[in-house]
C-alpha positions as CSV (number, residue, x, y, z in Angstrom):
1,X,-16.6,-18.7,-32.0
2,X,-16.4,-17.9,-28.1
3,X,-13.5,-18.4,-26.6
4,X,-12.3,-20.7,-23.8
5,X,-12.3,-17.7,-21.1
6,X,-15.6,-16.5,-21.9
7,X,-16.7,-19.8,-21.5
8,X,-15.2,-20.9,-18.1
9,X,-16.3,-17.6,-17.1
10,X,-19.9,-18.1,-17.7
11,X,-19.9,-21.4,-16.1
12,X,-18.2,-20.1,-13.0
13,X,-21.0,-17.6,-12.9
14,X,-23.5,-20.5,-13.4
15,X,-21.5,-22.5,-10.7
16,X,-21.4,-20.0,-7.8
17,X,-25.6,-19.9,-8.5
18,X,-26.0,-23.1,-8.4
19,X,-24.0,-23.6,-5.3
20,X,-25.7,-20.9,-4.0
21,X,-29.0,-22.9,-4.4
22,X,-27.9,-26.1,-3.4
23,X,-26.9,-24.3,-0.4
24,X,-30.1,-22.4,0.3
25,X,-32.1,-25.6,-0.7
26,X,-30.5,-27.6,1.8
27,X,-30.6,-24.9,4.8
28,X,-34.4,-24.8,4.3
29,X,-34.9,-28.7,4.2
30,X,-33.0,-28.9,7.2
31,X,-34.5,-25.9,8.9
32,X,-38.2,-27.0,7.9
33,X,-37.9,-30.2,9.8
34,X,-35.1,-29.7,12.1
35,X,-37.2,-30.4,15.5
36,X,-38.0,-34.1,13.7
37,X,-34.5,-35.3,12.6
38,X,-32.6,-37.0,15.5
39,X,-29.3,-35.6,17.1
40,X,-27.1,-37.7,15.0
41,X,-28.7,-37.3,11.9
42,X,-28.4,-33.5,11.7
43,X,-24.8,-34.3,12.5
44,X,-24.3,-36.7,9.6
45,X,-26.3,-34.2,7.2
46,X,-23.9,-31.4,7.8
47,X,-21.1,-33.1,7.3
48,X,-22.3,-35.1,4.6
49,X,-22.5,-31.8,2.8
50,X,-19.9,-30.0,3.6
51,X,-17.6,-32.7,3.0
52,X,-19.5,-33.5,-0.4
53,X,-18.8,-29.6,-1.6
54,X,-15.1,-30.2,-0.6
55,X,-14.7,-32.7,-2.6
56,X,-17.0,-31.9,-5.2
57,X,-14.7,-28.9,-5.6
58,X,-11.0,-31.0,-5.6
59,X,-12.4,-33.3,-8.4
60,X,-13.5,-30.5,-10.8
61,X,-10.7,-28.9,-10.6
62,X,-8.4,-31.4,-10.8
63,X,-10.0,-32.0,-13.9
64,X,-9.5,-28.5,-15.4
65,X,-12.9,-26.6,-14.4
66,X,-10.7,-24.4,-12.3
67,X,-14.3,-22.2,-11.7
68,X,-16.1,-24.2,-10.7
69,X,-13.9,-26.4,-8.4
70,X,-13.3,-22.6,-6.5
71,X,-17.0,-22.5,-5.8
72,X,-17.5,-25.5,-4.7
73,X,-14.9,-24.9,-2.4
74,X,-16.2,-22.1,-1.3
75,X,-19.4,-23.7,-0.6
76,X,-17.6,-26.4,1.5
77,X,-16.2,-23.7,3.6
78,X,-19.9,-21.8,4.0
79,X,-21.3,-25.2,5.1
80,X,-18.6,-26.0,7.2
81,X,-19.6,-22.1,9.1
82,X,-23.1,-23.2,9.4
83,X,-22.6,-26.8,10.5
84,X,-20.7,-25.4,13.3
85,X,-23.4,-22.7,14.6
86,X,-26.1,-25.5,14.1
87,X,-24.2,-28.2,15.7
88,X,-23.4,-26.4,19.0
89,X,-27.4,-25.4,18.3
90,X,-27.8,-28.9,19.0
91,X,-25.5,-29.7,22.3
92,X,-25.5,-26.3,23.5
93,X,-28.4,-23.6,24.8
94,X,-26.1,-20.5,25.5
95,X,-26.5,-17.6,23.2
96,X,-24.2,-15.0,24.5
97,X,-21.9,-12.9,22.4
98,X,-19.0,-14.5,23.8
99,X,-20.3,-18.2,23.1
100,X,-21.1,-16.7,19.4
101,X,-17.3,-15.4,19.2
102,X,-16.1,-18.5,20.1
103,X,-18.1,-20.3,17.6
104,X,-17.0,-18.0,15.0
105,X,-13.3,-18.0,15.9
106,X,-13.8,-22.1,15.1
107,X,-15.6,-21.0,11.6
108,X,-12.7,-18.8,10.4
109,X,-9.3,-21.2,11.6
110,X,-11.3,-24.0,10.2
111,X,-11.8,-22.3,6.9
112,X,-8.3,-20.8,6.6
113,X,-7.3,-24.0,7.3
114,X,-9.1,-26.0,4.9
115,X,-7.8,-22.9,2.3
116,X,-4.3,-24.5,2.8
117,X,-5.0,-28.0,2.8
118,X,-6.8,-27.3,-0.5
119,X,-4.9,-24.2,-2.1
120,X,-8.1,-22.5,-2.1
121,X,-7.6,-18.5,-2.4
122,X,-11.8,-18.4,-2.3
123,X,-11.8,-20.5,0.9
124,X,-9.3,-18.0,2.4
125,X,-11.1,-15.0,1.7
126,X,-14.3,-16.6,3.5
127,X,-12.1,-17.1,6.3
128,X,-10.4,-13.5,6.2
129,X,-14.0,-11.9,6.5
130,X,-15.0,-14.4,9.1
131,X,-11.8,-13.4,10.7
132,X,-13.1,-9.9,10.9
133,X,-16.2,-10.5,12.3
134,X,-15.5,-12.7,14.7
135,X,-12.9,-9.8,15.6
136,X,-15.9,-7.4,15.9
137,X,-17.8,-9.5,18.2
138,X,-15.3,-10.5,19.8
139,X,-14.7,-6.9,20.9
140,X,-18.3,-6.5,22.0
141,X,-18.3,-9.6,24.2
142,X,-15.7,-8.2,26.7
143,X,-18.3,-5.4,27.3
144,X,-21.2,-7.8,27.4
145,X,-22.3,-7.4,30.7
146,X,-21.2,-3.4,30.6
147,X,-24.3,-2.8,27.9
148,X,-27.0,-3.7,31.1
149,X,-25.4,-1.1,33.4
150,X,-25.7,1.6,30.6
151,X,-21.9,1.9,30.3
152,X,-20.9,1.9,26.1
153,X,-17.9,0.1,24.3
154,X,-15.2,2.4,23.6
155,X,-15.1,1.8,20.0
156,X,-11.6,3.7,19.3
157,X,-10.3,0.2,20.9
158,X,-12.2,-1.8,18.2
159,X,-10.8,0.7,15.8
160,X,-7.2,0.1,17.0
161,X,-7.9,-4.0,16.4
162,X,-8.8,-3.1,13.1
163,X,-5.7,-1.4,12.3
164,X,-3.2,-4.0,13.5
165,X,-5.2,-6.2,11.9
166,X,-4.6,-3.8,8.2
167,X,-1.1,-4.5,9.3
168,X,-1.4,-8.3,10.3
169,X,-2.2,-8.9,6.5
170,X,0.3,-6.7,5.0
171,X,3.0,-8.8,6.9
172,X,1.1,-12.2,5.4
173,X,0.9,-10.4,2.1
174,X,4.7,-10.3,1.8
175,X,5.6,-13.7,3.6
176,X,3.5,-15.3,1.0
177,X,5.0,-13.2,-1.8
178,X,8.4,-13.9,-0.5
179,X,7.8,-17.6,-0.7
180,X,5.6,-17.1,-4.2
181,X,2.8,-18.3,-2.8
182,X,-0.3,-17.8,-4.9
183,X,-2.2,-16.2,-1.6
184,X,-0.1,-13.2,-1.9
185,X,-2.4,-11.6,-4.3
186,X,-5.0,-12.9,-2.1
187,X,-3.5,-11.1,1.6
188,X,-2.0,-8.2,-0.9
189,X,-5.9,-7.1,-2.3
190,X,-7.5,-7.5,1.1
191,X,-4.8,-5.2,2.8
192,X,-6.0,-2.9,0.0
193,X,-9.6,-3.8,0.9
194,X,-9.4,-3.4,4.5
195,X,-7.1,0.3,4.9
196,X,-9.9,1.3,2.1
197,X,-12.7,0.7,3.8
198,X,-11.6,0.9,7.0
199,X,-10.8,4.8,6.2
200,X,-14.3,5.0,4.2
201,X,-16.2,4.1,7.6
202,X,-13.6,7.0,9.3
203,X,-15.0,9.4,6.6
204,X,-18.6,9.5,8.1
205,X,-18.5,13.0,10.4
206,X,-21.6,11.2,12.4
207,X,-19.1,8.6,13.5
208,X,-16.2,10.7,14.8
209,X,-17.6,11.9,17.9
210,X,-18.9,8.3,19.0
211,X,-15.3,6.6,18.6
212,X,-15.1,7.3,22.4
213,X,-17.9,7.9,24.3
214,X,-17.4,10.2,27.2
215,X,-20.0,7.6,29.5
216,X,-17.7,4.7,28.4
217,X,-15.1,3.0,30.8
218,X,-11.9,1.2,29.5
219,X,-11.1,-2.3,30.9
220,X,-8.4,-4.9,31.1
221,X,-9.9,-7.9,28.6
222,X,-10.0,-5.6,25.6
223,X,-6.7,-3.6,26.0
224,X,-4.9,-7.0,26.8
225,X,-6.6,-8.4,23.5
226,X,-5.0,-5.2,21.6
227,X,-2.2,-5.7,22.8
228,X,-1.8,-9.3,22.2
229,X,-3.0,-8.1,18.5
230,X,-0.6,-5.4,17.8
231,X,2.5,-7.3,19.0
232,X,1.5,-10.0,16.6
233,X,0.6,-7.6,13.4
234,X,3.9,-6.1,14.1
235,X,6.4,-9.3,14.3
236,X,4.7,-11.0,11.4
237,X,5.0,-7.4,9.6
238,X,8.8,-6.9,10.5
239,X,9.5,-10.8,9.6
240,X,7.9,-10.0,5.9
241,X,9.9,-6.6,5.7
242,X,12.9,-8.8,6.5
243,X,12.3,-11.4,4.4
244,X,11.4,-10.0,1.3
245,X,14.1,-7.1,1.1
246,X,16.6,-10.4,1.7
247,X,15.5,-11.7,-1.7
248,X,14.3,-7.8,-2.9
249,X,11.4,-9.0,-3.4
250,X,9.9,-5.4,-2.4
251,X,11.3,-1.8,-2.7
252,X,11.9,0.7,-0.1
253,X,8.9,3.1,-1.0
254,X,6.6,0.5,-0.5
255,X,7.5,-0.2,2.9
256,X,7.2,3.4,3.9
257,X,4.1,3.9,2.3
258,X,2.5,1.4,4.0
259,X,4.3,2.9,7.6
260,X,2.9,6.0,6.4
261,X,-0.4,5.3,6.2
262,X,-0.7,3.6,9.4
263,X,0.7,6.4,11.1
264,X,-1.9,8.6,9.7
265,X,-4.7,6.5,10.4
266,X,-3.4,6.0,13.8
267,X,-3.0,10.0,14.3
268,X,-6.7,10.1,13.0
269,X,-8.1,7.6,15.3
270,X,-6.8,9.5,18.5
271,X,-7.8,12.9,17.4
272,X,-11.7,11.5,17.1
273,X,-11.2,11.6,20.8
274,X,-11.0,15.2,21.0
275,X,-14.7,15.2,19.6
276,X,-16.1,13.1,21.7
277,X,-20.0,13.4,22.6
278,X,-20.3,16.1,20.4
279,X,-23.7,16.0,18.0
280,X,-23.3,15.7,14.3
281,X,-26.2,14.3,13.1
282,X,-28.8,15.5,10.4
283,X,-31.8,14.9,8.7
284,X,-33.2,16.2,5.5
285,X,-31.8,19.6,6.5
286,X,-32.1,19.7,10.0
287,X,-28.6,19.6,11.4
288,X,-27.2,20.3,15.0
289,X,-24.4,22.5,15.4
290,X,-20.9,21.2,14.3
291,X,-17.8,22.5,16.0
292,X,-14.8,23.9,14.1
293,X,-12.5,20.7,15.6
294,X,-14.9,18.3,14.8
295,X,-15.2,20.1,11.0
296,X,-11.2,20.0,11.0
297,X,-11.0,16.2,12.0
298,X,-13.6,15.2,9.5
299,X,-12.1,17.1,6.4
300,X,-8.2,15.3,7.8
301,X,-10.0,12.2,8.0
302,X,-11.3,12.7,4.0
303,X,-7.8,13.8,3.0
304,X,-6.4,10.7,4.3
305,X,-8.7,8.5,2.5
306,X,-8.6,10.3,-0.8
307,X,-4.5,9.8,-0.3
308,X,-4.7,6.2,0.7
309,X,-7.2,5.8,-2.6
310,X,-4.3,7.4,-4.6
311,X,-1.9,5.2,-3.1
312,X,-4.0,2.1,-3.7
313,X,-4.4,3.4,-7.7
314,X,-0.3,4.5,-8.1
315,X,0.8,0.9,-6.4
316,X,-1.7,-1.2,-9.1
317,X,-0.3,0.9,-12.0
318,X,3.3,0.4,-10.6
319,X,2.8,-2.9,-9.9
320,X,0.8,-3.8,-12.5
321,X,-2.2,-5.4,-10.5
322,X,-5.6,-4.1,-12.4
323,X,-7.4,-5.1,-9.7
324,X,-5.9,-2.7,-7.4
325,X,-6.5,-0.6,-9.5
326,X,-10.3,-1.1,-10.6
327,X,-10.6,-1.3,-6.7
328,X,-9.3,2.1,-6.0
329,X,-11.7,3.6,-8.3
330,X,-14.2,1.9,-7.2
331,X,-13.9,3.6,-3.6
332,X,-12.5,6.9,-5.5
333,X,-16.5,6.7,-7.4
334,X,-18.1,5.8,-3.8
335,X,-16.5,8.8,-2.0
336,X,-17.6,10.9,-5.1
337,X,-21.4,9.3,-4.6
338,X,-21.4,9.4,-0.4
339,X,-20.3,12.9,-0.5
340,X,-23.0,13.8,-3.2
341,X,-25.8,12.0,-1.2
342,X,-24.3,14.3,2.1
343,X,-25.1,17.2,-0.1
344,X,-28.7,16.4,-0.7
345,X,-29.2,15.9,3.2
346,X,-27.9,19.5,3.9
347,X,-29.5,20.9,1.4
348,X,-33.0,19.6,1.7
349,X,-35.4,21.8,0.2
350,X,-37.7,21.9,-3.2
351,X,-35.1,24.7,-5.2
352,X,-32.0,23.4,-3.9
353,X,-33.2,19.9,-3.8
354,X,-34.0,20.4,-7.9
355,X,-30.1,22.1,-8.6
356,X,-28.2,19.6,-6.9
357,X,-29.8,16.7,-8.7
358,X,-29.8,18.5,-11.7
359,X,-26.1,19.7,-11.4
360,X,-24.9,16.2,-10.0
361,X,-26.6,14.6,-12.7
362,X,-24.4,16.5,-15.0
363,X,-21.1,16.1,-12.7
364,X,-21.7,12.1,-12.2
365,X,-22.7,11.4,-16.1
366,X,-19.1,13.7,-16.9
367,X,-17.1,12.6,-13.4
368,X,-18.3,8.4,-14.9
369,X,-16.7,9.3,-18.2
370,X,-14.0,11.0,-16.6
371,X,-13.3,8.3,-14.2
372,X,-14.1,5.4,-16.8
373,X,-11.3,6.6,-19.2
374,X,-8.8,6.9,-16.1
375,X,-9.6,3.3,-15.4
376,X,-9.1,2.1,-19.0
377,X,-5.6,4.2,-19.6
378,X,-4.5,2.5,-16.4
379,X,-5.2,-0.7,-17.5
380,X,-3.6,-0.4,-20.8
381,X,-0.5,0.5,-19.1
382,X,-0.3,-2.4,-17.0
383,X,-1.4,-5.0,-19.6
384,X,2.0,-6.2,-21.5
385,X,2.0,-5.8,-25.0
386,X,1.7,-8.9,-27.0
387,X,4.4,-9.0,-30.0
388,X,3.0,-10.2,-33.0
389,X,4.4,-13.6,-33.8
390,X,6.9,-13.8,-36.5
391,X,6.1,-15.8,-39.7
């Protein structure tokens, strides 16, 4: 007989489909004969629908179908995002980056928002990666006009926003796990996320040397904006370290881990300036020349994200969070595959070309079974036992 999981499991799966196609259904009706409908009509459509998901959502899972209530909400909170863009398609003609950041920083606080008014944790993540695009553009719109005069962002700034923001939802993470909030898992796996990729992208040597482009020029709008964003990262984060060593709700170690890696990605995002301009690029083979700081900078940058991906793995085990866990080697298995795939470039040719396949074909099927039984014996160590019942 299945069980009740595996059954509310496989109609979640069929749920998030079929909201999928309901959602894709409706964008193509509506984008098919969009120049015919009036004005108002479009207006009433969009929010017919979204509000139809939201509720849709509230009554399932008021009645137990906790699945498929989350996507529906979900849903409501993806066609909330695109009624916005297609209703200020309707009133408004300006399609510059800034006009697009503004429309997206309206997406994201209405979604988060609606995520508390409904206790939706799959609402808030759709507004958490709203949140961080809208933070990209954002970034690019103050050097909007620059991009006509030749002039380029200086991307080390966008990688500073992205930092405080790692730090922003670490000080959410423990407010809401010092209040025992259910979105604490939420903040606490997308602080994982985020310093996890965020150091993945910082892995690429190709990248390093374009962090701060010698031709670009730094101006007041952005370096306000990071300054506006640290300040607030760092008073929500010292209000959460506060608050939950008050109730010791947290230990010691992880507050310095967390210090720790900041620092080090901080360090690592300044030294990229040292290799700015410089040419690392290749293809199939052909490579220009690398210089010893920009090799030193790129192997730091690795070691810090093979430490923050042990860090991520040991917190999950200690903390007994699986998914932690199964996220750190995830990323732990991508560095393994990005690093192989670097090889192959290098080492374009037919002999070489034919050993490294042949010997990482032997190193992935071994490294998979390697890294699969890690994953299990961490697992079983954070599962509690279950006692058998006395009869």
């Amino acid at each position: 007989m299945l069980s009740n999981k595996k059954g509310a499991t496989f109609g979640t799966i069929v749920a998030v489909f079929g909201s999928i196609l309901i959602a894709l259904g409706v964008a193509w009706l509506i984008a098919q004969n969009w120049h015919q409908i009036p004005s108002a009509l479009k207006i009433i459509i969009l929010l017919g629908a979204t509000s139809a998901a939201y509720a849709a959502g509230m009554v399932f899972r008021v009645r137990n179908y906790e699945g498929i209530g989350k996507a529906l909400l979900a849903l409501g909170a993806l066609l909330y995002t695109l009624s916005i863009f297609l209703i200020a398609q309707i009133f408004f003609t300006s399609t510059s980056l800034q006009g697009t950041a503004w429309l997206f920083l309206i997406s994201w606080v209405g979604v988060v928002a609606a995520a508390y008014i409904f206790d939706s944790s799959a609402s808030l993540v759709v507004g958490l990666a709203e949140f961080v695009v809208w933070l990209c553009i954002q970034f690019l719109a103050f050097y909007d006009w620059r991009l006509f005069y030749g002039n380029e962002p200086q991307f080390g700034i966008l990688a500073f926003y992205l930092l405080a923001t790692g730090v922003l939802l670490y000080g959410l993470s423990l407010l809401h796990r010092f209040r025992q909030h259910k979105f604490g898992s939420v903040y606490q796996w997308w602080t994982a996320f985020f310093f996890l990729f965020f150091t993945y992208i910082l892995s690429f040597q190709t990248l390093l040397p374009v962090i701060w482009p010698t031709e670009a020029k730094t101006s007041t709008p952005p370096i306000v904006f990071l300054f506006f964003l640290v300040v607030t990262g760092l008073v929500v984060l010292i209000v959460g370290i506060v608050a939950s060593l008050s109730n010791r709700s947290i230990e010691n170690k992880e507050i310095i881990g967390i210090v720790i890696a900041v620092a080090f990605l901080a360090i690592l995002i300044g030294l990229t300036s040292i290799v700015s301009g410089e040419r690392a690029y290749w293809f199939f083979g052909s490579r220009g020349e690398v210089s010893t700081s920009l090799w030193a900078i790129w192997i730091f940058a690795n070691v810090v994200f093979i430490l923050i991906i042990l860090a991520v793995i040991f917190y999950g085990t200690w903390q007994r969070l699986p998914k932690l866990i199964n996220l750190g080697i995830f990323f732990f298995s991508l560095d393994i595959i990005t690093r192989y795939i670097g090889f192959v470039m290098d080492l374009w040719g037919y002999t070489s070309l034919s050993i490294i396949f042949i010997t990482g074909g032997i190193v992935l099927i071994a490294g998979g079974w390697l890294v699969e039984k890690w994953r299990r014996n961490l697992i079983s160590k954070v599962k509690p036992t279950i006692k058998p019942k006395a009869k």
